[in-house]
C-alpha positions as CSV (number, residue, x, y, z in Angstrom):
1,X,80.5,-155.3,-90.8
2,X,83.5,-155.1,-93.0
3,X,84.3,-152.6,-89.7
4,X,84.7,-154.4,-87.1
5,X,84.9,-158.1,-85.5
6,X,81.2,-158.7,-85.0
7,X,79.7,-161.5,-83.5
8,X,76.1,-162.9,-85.2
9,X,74.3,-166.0,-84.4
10,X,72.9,-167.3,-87.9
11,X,69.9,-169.6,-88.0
12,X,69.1,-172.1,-90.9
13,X,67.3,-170.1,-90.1
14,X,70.9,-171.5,-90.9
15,X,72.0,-168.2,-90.0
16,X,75.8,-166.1,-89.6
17,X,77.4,-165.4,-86.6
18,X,79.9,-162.8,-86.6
19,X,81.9,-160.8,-84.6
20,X,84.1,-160.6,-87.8
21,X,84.3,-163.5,-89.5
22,X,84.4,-166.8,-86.8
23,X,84.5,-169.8,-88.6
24,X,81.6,-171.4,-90.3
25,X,78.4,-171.6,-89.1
26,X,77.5,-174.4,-87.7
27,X,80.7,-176.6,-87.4
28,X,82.9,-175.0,-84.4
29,X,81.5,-174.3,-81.7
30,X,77.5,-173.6,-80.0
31,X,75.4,-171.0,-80.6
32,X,77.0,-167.7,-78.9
33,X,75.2,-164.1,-78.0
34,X,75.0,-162.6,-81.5
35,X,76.6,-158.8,-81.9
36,X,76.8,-156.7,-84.5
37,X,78.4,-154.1,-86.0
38,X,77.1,-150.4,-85.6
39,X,76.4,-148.1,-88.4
40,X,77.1,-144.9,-86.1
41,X,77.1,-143.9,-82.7
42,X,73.8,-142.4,-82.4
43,X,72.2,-143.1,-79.5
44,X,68.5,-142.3,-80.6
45,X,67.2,-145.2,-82.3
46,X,64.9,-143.1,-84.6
47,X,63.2,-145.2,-87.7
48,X,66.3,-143.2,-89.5
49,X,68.5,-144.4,-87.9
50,X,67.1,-147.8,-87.8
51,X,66.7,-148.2,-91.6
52,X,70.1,-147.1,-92.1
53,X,71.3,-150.0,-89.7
54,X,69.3,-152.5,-91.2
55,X,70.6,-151.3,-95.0
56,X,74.2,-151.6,-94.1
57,X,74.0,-154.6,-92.7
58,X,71.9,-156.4,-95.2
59,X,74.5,-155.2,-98.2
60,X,77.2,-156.8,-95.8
61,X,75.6,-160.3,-95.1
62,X,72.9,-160.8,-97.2
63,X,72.8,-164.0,-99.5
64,X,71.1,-161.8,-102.0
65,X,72.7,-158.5,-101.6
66,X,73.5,-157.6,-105.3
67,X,69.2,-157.9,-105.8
68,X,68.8,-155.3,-103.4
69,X,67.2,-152.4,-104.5
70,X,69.6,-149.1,-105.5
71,X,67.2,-146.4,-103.9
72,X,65.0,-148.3,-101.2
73,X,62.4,-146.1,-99.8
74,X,64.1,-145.3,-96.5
75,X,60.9,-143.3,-95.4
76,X,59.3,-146.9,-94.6
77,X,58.6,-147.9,-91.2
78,X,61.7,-150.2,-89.8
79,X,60.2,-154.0,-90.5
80,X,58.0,-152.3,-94.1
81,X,61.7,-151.1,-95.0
82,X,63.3,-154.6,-93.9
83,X,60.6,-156.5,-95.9
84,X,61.2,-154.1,-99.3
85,X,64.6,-155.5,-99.2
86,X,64.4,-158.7,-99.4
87,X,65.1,-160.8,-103.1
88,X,61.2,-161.2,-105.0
89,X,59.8,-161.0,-101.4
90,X,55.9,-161.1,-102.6
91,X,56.6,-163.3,-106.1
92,X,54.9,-166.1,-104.9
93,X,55.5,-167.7,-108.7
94,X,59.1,-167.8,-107.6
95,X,60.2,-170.5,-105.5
96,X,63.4,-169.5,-105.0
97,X,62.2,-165.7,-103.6
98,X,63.6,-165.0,-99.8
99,X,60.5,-166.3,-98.2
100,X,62.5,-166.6,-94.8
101,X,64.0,-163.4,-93.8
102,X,62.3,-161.4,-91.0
103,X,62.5,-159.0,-88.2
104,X,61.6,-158.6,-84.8
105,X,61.1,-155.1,-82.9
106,X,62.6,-156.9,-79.9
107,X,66.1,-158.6,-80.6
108,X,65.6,-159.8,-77.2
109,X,62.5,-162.3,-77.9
110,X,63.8,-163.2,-81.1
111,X,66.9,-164.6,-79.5
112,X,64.6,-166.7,-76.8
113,X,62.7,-168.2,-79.5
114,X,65.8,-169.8,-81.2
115,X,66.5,-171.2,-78.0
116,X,62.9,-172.7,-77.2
117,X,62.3,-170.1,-75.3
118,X,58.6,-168.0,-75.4
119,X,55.6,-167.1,-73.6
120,X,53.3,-169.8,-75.0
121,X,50.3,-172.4,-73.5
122,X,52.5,-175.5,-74.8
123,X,50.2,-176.0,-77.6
124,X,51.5,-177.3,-80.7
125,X,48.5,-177.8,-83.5
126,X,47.6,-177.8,-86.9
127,X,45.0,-176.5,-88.4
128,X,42.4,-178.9,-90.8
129,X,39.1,-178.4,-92.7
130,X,36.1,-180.0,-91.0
131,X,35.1,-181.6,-94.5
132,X,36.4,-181.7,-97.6
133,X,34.9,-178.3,-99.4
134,X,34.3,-177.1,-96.3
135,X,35.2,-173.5,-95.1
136,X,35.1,-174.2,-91.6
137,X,38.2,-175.1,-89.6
138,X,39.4,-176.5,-86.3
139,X,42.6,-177.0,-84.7
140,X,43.7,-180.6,-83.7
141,X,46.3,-181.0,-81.2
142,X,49.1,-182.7,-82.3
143,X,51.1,-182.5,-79.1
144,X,51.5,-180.5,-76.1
145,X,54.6,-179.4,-74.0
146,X,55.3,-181.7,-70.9
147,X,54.6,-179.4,-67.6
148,X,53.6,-176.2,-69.5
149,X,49.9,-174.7,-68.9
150,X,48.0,-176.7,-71.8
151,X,49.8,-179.9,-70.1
152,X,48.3,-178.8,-66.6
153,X,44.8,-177.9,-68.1
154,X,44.8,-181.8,-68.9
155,X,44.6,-180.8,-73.1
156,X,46.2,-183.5,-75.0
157,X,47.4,-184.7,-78.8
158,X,43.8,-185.3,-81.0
159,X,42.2,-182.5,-78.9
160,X,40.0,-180.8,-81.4
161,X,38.8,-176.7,-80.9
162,X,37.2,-174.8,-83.0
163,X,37.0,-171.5,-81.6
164,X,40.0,-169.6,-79.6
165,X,38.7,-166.5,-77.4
166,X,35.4,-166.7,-79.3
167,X,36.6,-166.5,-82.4
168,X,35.2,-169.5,-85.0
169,X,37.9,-170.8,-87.0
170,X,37.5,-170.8,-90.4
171,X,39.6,-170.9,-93.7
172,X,39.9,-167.1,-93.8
173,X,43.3,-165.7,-93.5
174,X,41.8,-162.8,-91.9
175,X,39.8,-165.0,-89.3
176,X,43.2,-167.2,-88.7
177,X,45.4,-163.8,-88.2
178,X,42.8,-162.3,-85.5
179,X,42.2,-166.2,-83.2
180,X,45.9,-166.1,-83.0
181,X,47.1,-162.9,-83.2
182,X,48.6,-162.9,-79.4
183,X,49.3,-166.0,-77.6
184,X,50.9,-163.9,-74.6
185,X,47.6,-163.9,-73.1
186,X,45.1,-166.2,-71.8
187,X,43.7,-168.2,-74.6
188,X,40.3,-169.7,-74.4
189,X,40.0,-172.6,-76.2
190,X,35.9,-174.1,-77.7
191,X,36.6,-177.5,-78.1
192,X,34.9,-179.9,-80.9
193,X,34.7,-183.6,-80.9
194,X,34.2,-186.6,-83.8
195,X,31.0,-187.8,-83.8
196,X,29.3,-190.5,-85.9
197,X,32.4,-189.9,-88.4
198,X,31.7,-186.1,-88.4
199,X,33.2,-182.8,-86.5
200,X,30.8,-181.5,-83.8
201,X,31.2,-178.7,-81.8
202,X,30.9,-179.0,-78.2
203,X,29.9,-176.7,-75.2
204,X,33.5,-177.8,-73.7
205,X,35.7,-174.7,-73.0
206,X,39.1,-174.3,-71.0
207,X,40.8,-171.7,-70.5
208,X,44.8,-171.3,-70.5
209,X,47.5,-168.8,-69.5
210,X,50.5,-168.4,-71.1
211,X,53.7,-168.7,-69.4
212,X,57.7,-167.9,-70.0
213,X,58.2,-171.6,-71.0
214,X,61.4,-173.2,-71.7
215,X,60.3,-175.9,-74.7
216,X,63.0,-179.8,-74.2
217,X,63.6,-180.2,-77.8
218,X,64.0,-184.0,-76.9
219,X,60.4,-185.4,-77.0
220,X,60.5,-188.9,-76.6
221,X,62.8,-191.6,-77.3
222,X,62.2,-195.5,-77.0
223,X,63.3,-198.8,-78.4
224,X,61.0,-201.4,-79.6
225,X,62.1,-205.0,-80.5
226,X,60.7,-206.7,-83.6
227,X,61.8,-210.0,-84.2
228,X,65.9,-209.8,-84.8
229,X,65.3,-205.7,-85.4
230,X,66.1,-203.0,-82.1
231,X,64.6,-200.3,-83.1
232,X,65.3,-197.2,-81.9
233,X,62.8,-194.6,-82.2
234,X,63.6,-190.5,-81.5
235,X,61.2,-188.0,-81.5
236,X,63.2,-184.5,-81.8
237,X,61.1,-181.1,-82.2
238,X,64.1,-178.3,-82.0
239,X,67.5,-178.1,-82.9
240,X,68.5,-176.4,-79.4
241,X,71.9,-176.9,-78.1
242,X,70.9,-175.6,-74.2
243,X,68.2,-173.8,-72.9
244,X,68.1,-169.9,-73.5
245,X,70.2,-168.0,-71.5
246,X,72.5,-171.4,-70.0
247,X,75.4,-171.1,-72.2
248,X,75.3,-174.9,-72.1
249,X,74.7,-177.8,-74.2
250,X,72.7,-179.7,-72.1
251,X,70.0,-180.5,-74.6
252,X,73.0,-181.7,-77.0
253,X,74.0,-183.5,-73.8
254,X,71.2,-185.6,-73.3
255,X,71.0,-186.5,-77.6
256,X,74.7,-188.1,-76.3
257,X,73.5,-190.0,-73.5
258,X,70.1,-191.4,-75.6
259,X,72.8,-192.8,-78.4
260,X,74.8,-194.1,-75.7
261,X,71.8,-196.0,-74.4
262,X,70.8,-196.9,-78.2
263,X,74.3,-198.1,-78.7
264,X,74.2,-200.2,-75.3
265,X,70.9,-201.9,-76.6
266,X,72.4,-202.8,-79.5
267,X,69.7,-200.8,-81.8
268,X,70.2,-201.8,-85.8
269,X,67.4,-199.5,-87.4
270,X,66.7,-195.7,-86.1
271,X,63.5,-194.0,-87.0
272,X,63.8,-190.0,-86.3
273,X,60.8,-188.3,-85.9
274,X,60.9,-184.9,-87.6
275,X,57.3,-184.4,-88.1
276,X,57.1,-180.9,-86.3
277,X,60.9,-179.9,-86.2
278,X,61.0,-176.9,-88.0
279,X,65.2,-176.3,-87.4
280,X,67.3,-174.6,-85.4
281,X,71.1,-174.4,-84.8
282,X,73.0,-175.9,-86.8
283,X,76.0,-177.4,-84.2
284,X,72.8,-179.0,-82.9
285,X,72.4,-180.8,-86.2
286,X,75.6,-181.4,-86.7
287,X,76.1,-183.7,-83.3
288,X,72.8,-185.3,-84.8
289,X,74.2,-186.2,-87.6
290,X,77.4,-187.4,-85.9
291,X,76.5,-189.4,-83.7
292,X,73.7,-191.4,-86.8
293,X,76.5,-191.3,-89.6
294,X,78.0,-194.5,-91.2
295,X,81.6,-195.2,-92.4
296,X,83.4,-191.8,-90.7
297,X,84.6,-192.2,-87.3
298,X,88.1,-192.0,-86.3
299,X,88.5,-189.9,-90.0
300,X,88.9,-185.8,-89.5
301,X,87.6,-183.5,-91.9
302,X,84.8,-185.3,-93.3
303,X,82.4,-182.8,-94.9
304,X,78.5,-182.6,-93.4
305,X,77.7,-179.6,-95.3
306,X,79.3,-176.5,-97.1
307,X,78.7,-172.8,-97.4
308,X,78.1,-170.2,-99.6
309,X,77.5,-166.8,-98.8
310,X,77.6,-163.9,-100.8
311,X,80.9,-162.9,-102.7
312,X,81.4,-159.9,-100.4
313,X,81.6,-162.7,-97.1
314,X,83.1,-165.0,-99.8
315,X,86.6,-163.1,-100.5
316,X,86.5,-162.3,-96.6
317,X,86.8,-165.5,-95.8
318,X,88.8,-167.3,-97.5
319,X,91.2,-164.8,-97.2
320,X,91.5,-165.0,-93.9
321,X,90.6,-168.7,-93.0
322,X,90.9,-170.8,-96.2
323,X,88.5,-173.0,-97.6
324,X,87.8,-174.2,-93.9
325,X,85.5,-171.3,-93.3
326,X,83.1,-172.7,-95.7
327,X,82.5,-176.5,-94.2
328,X,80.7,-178.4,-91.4
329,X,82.9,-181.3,-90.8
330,X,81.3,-184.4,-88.7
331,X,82.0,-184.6,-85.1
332,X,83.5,-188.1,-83.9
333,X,81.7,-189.3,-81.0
334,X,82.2,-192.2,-79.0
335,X,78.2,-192.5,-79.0
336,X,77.7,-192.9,-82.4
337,X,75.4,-196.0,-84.2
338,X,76.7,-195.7,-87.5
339,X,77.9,-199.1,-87.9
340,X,75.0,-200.9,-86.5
341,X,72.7,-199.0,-89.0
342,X,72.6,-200.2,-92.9
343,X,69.7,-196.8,-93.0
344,X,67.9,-194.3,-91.1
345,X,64.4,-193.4,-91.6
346,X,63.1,-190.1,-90.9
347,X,59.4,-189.1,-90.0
348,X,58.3,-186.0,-92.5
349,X,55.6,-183.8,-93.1
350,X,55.4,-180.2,-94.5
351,X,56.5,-178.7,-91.2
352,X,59.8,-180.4,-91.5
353,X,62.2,-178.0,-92.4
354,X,65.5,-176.3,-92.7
355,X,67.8,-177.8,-90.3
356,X,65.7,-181.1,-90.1
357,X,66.3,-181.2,-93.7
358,X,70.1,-180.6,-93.6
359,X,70.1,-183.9,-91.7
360,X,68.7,-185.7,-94.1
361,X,70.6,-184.2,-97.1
362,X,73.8,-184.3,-95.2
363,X,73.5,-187.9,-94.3
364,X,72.7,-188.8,-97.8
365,X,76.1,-189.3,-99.1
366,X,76.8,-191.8,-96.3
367,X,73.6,-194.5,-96.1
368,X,70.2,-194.3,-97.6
369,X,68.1,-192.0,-95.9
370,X,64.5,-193.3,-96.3
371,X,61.7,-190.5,-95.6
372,X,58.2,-191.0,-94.5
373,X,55.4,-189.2,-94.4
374,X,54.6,-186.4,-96.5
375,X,57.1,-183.8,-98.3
376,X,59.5,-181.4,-96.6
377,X,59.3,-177.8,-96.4
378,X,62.1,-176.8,-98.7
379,X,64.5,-175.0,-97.2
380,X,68.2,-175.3,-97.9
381,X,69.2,-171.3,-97.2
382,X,70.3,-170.0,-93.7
383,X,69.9,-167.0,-91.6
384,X,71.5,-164.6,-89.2
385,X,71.0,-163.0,-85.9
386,X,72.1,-159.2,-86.3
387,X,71.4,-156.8,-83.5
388,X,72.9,-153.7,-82.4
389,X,75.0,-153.7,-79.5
390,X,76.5,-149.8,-79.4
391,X,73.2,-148.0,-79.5
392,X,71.0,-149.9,-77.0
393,X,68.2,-147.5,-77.6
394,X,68.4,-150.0,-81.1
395,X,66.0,-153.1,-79.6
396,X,65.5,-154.4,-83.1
397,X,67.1,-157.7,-83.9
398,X,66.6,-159.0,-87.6
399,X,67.3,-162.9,-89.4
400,X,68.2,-162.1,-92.8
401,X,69.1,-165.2,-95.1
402,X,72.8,-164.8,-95.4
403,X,73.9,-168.0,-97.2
404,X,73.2,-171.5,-99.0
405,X,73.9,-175.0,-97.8
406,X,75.0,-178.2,-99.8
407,X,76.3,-181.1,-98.4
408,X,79.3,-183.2,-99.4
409,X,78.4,-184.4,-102.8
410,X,77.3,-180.7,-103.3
411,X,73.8,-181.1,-103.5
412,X,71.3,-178.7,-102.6
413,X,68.5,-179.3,-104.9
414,X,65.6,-179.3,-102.1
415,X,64.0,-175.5,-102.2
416,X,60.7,-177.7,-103.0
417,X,61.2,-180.1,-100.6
418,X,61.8,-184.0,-99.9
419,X,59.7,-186.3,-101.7
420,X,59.1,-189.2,-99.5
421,X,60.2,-192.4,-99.7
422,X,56.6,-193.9,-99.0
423,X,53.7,-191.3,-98.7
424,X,51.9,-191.5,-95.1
425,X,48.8,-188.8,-94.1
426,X,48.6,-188.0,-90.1
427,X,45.1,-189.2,-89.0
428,X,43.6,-185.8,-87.3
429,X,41.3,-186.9,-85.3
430,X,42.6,-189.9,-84.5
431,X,46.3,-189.3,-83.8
432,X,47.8,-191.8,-81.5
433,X,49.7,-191.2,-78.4
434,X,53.4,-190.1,-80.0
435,X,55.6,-193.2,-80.2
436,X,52.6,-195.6,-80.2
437,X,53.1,-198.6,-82.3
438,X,49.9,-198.1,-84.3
439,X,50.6,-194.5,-85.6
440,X,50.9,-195.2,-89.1
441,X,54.0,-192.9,-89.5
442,X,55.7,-195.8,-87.3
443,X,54.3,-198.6,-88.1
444,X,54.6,-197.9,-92.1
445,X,58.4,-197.2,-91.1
446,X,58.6,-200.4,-89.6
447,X,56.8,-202.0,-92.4
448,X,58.9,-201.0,-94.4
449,X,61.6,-202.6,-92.6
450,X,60.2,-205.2,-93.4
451,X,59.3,-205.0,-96.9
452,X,55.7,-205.1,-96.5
453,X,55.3,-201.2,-97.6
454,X,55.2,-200.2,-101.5
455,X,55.5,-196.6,-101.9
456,X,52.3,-195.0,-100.9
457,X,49.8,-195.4,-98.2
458,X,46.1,-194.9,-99.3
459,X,44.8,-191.8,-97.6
460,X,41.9,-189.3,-98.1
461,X,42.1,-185.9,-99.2
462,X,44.3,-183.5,-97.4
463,X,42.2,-181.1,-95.7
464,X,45.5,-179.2,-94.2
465,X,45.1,-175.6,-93.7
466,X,48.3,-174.7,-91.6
467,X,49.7,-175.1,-88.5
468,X,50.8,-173.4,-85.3
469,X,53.6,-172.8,-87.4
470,X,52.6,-169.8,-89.3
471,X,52.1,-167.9,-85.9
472,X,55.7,-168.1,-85.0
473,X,58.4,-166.1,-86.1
474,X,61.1,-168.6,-85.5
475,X,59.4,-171.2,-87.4
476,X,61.3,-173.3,-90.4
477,X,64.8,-172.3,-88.7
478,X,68.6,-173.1,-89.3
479,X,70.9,-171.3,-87.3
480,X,75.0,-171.1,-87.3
481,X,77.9,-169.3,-86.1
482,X,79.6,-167.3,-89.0
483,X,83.8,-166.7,-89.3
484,X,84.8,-163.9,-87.8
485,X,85.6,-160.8,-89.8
């Protein structure tokens, strides 16, 4: 799109919006209906055509364009052609390789799921070996969507099943990829219990339908009091500025209003709960971020993160906006807790990703960030929505990585994750209503508070085989608005 002004929604996912070149990603203004820039006028969305769409714009926005190949095999199917694009895509020995690019035949449904939006149960699980050595796997609920149809079917967090649609789950990929391969229908669920200290299978069966469901990123927010500490405790699961379709920012709203009541209450510690936040729009962790920062209201300018794209989008850019194009400067709201906080903690495990982890890096240069829980996912690039909004017969809709974020101190040294501050293992099996005092992910927080917690929690072996996660497109997202070109 060196064309025309496009408009593209980029997801960290972290991703690019542009119709041209708007500013950067994340800091003006919420997500918007991405659009992008045709390659012709066809009106016959052949696999021809399709490829040469996706080539053109991937050698415009791509953060890796000058490692694409010089004759790809444009005789590939659309998403085969996508994936032989992408920087070291199967080099698993490389950990910085694009691991997070990807593409959906239906632009439509990938624009839903950045905004919560899918035809799901409400299930949220991950997935755990029986016993240690063991092949055999079940799938332990680790929480379940307020009013959707696993809600309603009475299913609930520690809920163990073995089987889905009579299919026994087990360590094989193969196995995994065929349980779960389509959660738009009716799922039937085998469920398993703990018995004597082991995992027994059990004759209990229910049986759910999936629905259009729009997911509240905002799970659960309380404050506890502990001697001369108000604790405030957030549980956050999406960064989602307003339900799909809205054009609001009621979700960002409501994050306003919860500080406001935090503020009210006097809170002086904050735990954030990104166990299961996987990212999202990054506006949405910007007013995060803003409203937990210390030492910057009433300043302007003050950096959360910076950009870099490639050095095509690079020139662009600054040319036409400056050096603003490439920074997410810190909101000032009149909600924020910064100067009652001296720290933040937030809640980790391997499902914590992208946009969760901009928080944390982006607040780093302004109070100590103390992480429990396990490490982060490790991802500090973002991504872009691209469709193709003059040949409708085009349905495709792709999230290639289009650029690298660092926050004010310009560090971005994360790709592998954030260690934790003190190591803490989720109990499957006997997981805790979320927010209850004795889940040890709180209460070692809390602890720590305290000075009572060194920097590891005994725990067994991890018997983690993946999560609901790896079933979802959208999962381990960043998304931002890119500067108009």
């Amino acid at each position: 799109m060196i064309r025309k002004p496009i408009l593209l929604q980029l997801s960290l996912l972290l991703a690019l919006a542009g119709s041209g070149l708007l500013t950067s990603c994340k800091k003006n203004t919420d997500v918007v209906n991405p659009v992008t820039t045709p390659t012709s006028s066809s009106t016959t969305a052949t696999d021809s055509y399709v490829n040469n769409w996706i080539l053109t714009n991937m050698k415009d926005y791509y953060y890796w364009t000058d490692k694409i190949p010089a004759n790809p095999d444009k005789t590939l199917k659309p998403a085969d052609f996508f994936y032989s694009l992408l920087y070291d895509y199967g080099n698993t020995a490389n950990t910085q390789r694009d691991r997070f690019s990807w593409i959906q035949e239906s632009a439509t449904e990938l624009q839903a799921l950045l905004s919560g939006e899918s035809k799901t149960t409400g299930l949220d699980f991950t997935l755990v070996r029986t016993a240690e050595g063991s092949t055999d796997v079940v799938g332990v609920v680790t929480y379940v969507l307020p009013g959707s149809p696993a809600d309603k079917a009475g299913i609930k967090r520690n809920d163990m099943f073995f089987s889905v649609n009579g299919i026994t789950l087990t360590t094989d990929q193969a196995t995994l990829n065929k349980a779960f391969a389509d959660e738009s229908v009716t799922q039937t669920y085998g469920f398993a219990s703990v018995q004597n200290g082991a995992i027994v299978k059990t004759a209990v069966t229910k049986s759910v339908t999936p629905v259009v469901f729009q997911e509240d990123p905002i799970f659960k927010d309380s404050v506890y009091t502990d001697g001369s500490r108000k604790i405030a405790y957030l549980m956050y699961n999406q960064f989602v500025p307003g339900p799909n379709g809205s054009g609001t920012t009621a979700y960002d709203n409501r994050l306003d209003a919860i500080f406001g009541k935090f503020k009210a209450q006097g809170v002086n510690e904050l735990i954030l709960d990104l166990r299961y936040n996987g990212g999202g729009a990054v506006t949405s962790a910007t007013k995060l971020a803003s409203l937990i920062v210390k030492g910057v209201n009433g300043q302007t300018k003050v950096p959360f993160g910076r950009s870099e794209y490639n050095s095509l989008l690079t020139a662009a850019y600054r040319q036409q906006y400056g050096d603003d194009a490439f920074y997410y400067y810190f909101d000032n709201p009149a909600n924020n807790i910064g100067s009652q906080l001296s720290r933040v903690y937030v809640m980790t495990t391997r499902r914590t990703a992208s946009a969760s982890e901009l928080v944390i890096n982006g607040l780093r240069p302004f109070m100590t960030v103390n992480t429990i829980g396990s490490t982060s996912y490790g991802k500090n690039v973002g991504s872009q929505t691209i469709t193709d909004k003059k040949n409708k017969d085009n349905k495709w809709g792709m999230q290639p990585i289009v650029l690298k974020i660092f926050n004010k101190n310009n560090e971005s040294d994360y790709s592998t994750g954030f260690v934790p501050t003190v190591a803490v293992s989720e109990p499957y099996g006997a997981l805790v209503p979320i927010g209850d005092l004795r889940d040890p992910f709180l209460a070692t927080a809390i602890n720590h508070m305290k000075g009572l917690t060194g920097g590891r929690i005994a725990a067994g072996p991890d018997l983690t085989v993946g999560s609901s996660d790896a079933f979802r497109p959208n999962a381990n997202n960043m998304y931002v608005e890119l500067p108009k070109r």
